[in-house]
N, C-alpha and C positions, 0 to 999 in steps of 0.2 A: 580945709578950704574948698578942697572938691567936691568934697561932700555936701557944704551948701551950695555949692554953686548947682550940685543938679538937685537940690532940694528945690532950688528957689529959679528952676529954669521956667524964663517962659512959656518955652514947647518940651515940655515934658512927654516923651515914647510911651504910649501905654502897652503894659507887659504883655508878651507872649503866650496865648493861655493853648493851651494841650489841645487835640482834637478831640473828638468823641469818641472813637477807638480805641486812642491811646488810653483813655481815663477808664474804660473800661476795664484793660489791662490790669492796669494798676490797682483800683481798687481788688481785682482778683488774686496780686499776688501780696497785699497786704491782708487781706482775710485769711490766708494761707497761712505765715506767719505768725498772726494772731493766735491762730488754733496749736499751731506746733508748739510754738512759747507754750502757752499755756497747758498742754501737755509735761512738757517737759518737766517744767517746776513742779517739784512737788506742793502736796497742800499742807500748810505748816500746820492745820487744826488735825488732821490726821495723827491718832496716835502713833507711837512706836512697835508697841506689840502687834499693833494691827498690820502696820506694813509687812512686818516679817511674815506673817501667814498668808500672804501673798505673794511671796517669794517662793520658786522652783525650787533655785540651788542651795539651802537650808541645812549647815552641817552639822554634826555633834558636836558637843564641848569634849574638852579633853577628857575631862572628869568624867563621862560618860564613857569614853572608849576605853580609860584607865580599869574601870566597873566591869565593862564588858571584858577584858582583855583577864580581867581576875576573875572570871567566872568560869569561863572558860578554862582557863591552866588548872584551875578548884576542879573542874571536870575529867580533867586529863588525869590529875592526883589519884580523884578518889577510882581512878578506871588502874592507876598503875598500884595503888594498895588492894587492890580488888586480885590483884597475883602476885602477891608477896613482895613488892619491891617499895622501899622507903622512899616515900616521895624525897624525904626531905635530903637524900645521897643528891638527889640534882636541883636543889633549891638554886641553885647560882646557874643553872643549865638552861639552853634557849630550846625548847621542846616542841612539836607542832602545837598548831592552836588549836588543835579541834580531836576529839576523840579518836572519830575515826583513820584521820592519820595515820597516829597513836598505834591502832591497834593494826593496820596496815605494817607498821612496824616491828611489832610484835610478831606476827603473822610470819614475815619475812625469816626472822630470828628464827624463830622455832620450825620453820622450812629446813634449816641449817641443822638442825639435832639439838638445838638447843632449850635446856627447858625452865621453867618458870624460876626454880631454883637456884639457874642457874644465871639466870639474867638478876634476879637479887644477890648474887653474891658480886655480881660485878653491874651495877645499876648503867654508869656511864655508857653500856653499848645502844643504852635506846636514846640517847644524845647523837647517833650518828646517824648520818641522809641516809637513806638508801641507797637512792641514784650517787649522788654526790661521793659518797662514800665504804660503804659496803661492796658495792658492783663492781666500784673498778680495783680492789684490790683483792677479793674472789676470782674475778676474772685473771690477775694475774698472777696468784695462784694456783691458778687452773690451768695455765699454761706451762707453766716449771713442773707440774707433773704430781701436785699434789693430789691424792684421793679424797674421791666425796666424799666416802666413808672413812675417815679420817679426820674432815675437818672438825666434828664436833669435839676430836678431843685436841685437837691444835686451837681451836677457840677458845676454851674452856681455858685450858694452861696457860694462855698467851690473847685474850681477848684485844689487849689492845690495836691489835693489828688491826682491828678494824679501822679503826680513824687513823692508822699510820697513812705518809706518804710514800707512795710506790718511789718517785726518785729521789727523794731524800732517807730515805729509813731502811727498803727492801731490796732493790735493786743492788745499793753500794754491798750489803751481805752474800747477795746469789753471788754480785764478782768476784767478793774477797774469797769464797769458798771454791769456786770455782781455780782462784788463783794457786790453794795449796793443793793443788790435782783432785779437789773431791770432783768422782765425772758427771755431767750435767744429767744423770739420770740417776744418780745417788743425792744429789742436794736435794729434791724433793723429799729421801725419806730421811735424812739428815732434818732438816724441819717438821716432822711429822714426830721423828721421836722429840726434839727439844726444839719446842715452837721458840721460847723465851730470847733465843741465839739472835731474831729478828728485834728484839730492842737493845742488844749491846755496840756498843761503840766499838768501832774497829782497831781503833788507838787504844785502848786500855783492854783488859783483862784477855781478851781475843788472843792480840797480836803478845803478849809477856808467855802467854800458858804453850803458846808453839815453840816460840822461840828459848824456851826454857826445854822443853822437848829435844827438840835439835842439840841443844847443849849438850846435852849428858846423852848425846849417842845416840839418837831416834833415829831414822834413817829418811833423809827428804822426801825421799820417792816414796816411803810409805806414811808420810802425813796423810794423807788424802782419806786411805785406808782406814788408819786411826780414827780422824775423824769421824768420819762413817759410820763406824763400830761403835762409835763412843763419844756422840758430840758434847755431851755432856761438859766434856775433861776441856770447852773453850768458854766454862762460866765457872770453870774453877781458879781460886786464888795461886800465885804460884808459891807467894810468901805464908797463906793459911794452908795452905793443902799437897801441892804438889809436891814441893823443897821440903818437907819434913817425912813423908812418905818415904820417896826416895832416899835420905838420909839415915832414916830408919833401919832400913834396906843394908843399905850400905854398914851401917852397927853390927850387923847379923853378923856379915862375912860375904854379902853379897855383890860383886861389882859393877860398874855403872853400868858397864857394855851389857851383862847380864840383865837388870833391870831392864834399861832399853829395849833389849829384847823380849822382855815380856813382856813390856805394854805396848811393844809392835803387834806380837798375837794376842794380846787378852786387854786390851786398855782399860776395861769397867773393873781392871782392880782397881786404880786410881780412884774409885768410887766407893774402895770400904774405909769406911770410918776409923783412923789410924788409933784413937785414943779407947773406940767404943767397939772395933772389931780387932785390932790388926794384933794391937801388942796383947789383947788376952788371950789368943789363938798361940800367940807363940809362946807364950806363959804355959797353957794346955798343952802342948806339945813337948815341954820339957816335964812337966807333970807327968807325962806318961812315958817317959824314960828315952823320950826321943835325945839324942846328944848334942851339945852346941853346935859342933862341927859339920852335923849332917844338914843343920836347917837350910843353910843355900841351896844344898842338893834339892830338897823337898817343895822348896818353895819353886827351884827353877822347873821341877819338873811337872808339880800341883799347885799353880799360880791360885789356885779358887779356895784352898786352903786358907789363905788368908783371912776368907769374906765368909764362907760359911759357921753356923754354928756348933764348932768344933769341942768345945769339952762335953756335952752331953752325947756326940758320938762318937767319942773317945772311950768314952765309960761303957755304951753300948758297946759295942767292935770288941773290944777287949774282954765283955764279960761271955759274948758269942765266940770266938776264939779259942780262948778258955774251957770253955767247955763241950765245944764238934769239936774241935784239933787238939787239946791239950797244950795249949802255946805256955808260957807261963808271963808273967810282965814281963819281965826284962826283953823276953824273947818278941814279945809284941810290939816292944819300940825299933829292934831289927827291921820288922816287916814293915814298919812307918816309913821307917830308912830308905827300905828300899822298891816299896811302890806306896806312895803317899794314897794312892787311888781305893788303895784298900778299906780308908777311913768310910767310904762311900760306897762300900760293895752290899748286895742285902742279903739278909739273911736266906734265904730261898738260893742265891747264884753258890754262896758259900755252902751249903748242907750239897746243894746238888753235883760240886763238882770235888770235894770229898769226897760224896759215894760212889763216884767214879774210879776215884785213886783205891780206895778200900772193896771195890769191885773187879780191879784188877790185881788184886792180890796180895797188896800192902799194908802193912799192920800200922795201926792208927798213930803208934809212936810213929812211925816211918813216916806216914804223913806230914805229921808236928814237921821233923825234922827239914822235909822238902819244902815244907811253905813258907818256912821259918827262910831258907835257901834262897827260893824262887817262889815270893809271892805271888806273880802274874799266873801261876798255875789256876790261881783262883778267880780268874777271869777268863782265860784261854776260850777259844772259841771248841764246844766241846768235840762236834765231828773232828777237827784239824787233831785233835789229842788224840780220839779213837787210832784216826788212821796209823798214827805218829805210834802207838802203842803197839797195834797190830805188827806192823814193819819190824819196829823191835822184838818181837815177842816168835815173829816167824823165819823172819828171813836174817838176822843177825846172830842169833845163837851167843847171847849173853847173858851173864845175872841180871837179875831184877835189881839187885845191891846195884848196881853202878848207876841205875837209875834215881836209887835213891841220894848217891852220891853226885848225882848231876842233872838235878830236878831240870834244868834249863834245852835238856834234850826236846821236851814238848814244845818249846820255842821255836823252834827251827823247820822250814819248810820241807814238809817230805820229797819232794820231786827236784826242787832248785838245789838243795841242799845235801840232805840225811841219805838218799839211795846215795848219787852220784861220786862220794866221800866214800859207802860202803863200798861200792862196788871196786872201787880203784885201789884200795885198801887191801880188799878182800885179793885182788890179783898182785899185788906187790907179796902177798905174805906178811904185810906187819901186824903184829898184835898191840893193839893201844887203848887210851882210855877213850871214853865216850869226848871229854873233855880237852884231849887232844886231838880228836878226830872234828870236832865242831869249833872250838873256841878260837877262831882263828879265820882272819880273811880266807878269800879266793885266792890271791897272791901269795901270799904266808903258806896255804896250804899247795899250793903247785911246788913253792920252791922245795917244798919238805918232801915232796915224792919224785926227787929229783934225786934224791941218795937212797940208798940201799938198807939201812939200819936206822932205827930209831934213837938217838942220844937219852941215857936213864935222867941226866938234869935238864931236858930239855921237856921231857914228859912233866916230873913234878913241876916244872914252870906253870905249866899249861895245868894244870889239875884244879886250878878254881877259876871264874870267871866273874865279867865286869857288869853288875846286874843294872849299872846307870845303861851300860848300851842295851842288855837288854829290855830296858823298857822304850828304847827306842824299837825294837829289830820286834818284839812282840804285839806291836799295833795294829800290822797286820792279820795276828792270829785272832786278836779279840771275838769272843762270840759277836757274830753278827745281832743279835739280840741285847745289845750290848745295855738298852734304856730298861729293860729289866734285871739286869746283873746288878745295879746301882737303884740306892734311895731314890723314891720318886721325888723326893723335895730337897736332893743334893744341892743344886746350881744350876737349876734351869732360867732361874728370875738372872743369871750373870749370864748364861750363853747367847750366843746371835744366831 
């Protein structure tokens, strides 16, 4: 209705028209828009392909970087078959992309002593960063005290340490080893001899092989020691190796406390093969007339017995004996008895300190008969025997017979001992045997020059002696030369 009525007004307003400035305006910011529009839209006759090559930012397809991405690892292969290692040990392995990496890699590795061979028997270490991996656990290596010249053969044995984690893997091991008193400057060579000790669990085989130790009589305070000597004996089973050892032992006649204490001082017996060294050694041992009774002796006093190659120097020993001393068998298993060390003497130590005995005046049965006595004659260190001889020979004024009768006189220190015995003797007026005059404490003998006469069943008491002590009391005679008195390939691979 409005609407006509101003349709149809009489006085109709004629509109408002813009000034000539303003239209100016306007038309300039419609041309502006015109252009920008038209801009913008694209032009739909335009093909597709065309626009793309007008495009900057233009990426690859996947399929393309898949191509590239195998061309490249194809490159790295034929560079790691190029030194002996199979590619395909790290077909499942994320490798660098690029050769040079790669051989940056490489590079590093064989910095460390290791060689081409060596990295193909264990492919996985060129799976590990350098920086990421390698660095920081050299580096903490390096601070426990391990040697550069060592690592190559701690890597070798034990490669994966490389990719271990310091606080999960290596660290918990330095503590636990530190905790059975190994001291912070033996656990480096503790790992140097048995790298492997860093991949075992602390919970299993570790902690049963100590603790089975302790059991049967180890002594706490010298875990640490053990170990040391012998890390070995913490990747040994206790139900395959340990516990049957020891029980073995025990068969013989040997008892716990004794064992215990032989692998306090010597633990790399725990390391001879019970099935493949132990029991034919002690099979050889009774083959040579040695007797049941004596094997605890032999074994407590020559633990290395066990582990060496013993029937073929059994056979040797005894055909040497036989013919420098005239010993006969039977008498050979004696001398087993009573220094086990003889098995291991060489021929050279034995010729030369015969002609010693046969130089001082003893007819060669006499010999037989003293070594067969006192085996350690044939180790003795030879000046201490001279002097020992001379004393005798000058200043005591006795048979040579009673020498032969108490070969163990060379045993005894001439100055601590053999004068100071003479001389007190000598002014009392007693006349006695060599065997009463030595065989016997410091104490034992003060009480005995404390009376006036000698008792006759107190002498035959004393008339033979205990050759277990002296193989203790003769260690300090041993020739100083002592690593040629003995086989060069005795037991040097078992000593520390």
């Amino acid at each position: 209705m409005m609407k006509s009525l101003f349709l149809f007004s009489a006085h109709p307003k004629p509109p408002l028209l813009p000034s000539p400035n303003l239209r100016k305006l306007l038309c300039l910011r419609a041309s502006s828009s015109a252009s920008t529009s038209s801009r913008s839209r694209p032009d739909r006759r335009t093909p597709g392909p065309a626009r793309a090559r007008q495009s900057l930012y233009a990426r690859p397809s996947l399929l393309t970087m898949d191509r590239d991405r195998a061309a490249r690892r194809a490159d790295v292969d034929a560079y790691l078959a190029s030194l002996g290692v199979d590619p395909g040990e790290l077909s499942g392995l994320e490798l660098p992309a690029t050769v040079d990496v790669m051989r940056e890699r490489v590079d590093f590795l064989r910095s460390l002593g290791l060689t081409p061979s060596d990295l193909a028997a264990y492919p996985l270490a060129l799976g590990c960063s350098v920086r990421k991996n390698m660095v920081p656990v050299l580096d903490y290596l390096g601070k426990l005290g391990v040697r550069r010249d060592e690592l190559p053969h701690l890597l070798r044995r034990y490669p994966q340490v490389l990719h271990a984690s310091i606080v999960v893997d290596l660290a918990p091991v330095v503590s636990y080893l530190q905790g059975l008193d190994v001291r912070p400057g033996d656990v480096p060579r503790v790992l140097e001899r048995y790298p492997d000790l860093l991949g075992f669990k602390l919970e299993g085989t570790i902690s049963t092989s100590v603790a089975y130790l302790v059991a049967i009589g180890v002594a706490r305070r010298r875990v640490g020691g053990v170990i040391t000597r012998f890390p070995e004996l913490l990747g040994m089973r206790v139900g395959k190796i340990i516990k049957p050892f020891v029980e073995h032992l025990q068969g013989i006649g040997l008892h716990r406390l004794a064992i215990a204490k032989i692998i306090e001082d010597k633990p790399y017996v725990l390391g001879f093969g019970l099935e493949e060294t132990v029991k034919p050694n002690i099979d050889a041992l009774l083959e040579f007339n040695v007797r049941n009774e004596s094997l605890p002796s032999i074994i407590t006093n020559y633990p290395d017995v066990l582990g060496i190659d013993l029937k073929e120097k059994l056979a040797a020993q005894q055909s040497l004996f036989e013919s420098s001393i005239l010993i006969s068998h039977d008498d050979f298993g004696r001398v087993i008895e009573r220094m086990p060390q003889a098995i291991s003497l060489g021929r050279a130590a034995v010729l030369k300190h015969v002609n010693f005995l046969t130089g001082c005046g003893f007819l060669l049965s006499q010999v037989s008969k003293m070594v067969v006595a006192c085996p350690q004659l044939l180790a003795l260190n030879m000046d201490i025997m001279r002097m020992n001889f001379d004393y005798f020979k000058n200043e005591m004024d006795r048979d040579l017979e009673e020498l032969v009768e108490f070969p163990a006189f060379f045993t005894y220190g001439l100055e601590s001992t053999i004068r100071y015995r003479h001389e007190i003797v000598a002014k009392k007026g007693f006349t006695c045997s060599l065997a009463w005059l030595l065989n016997c404490s410091d104490a034992k003998f003060d009480e005995r020059m404390k009376y006036d006469t000698i008792g006759v069943e107190e002498m035959e008491d004393d008339n033979s002696f205990d050759t277990n002590r002296l193989a203790g009391r003769a260690q300090d005679g041993y020739d100083e030369d002592e690593d040629s008195d003995y086989d060069d390939d005795t037991d040097d691979e078992y000593m520390e």
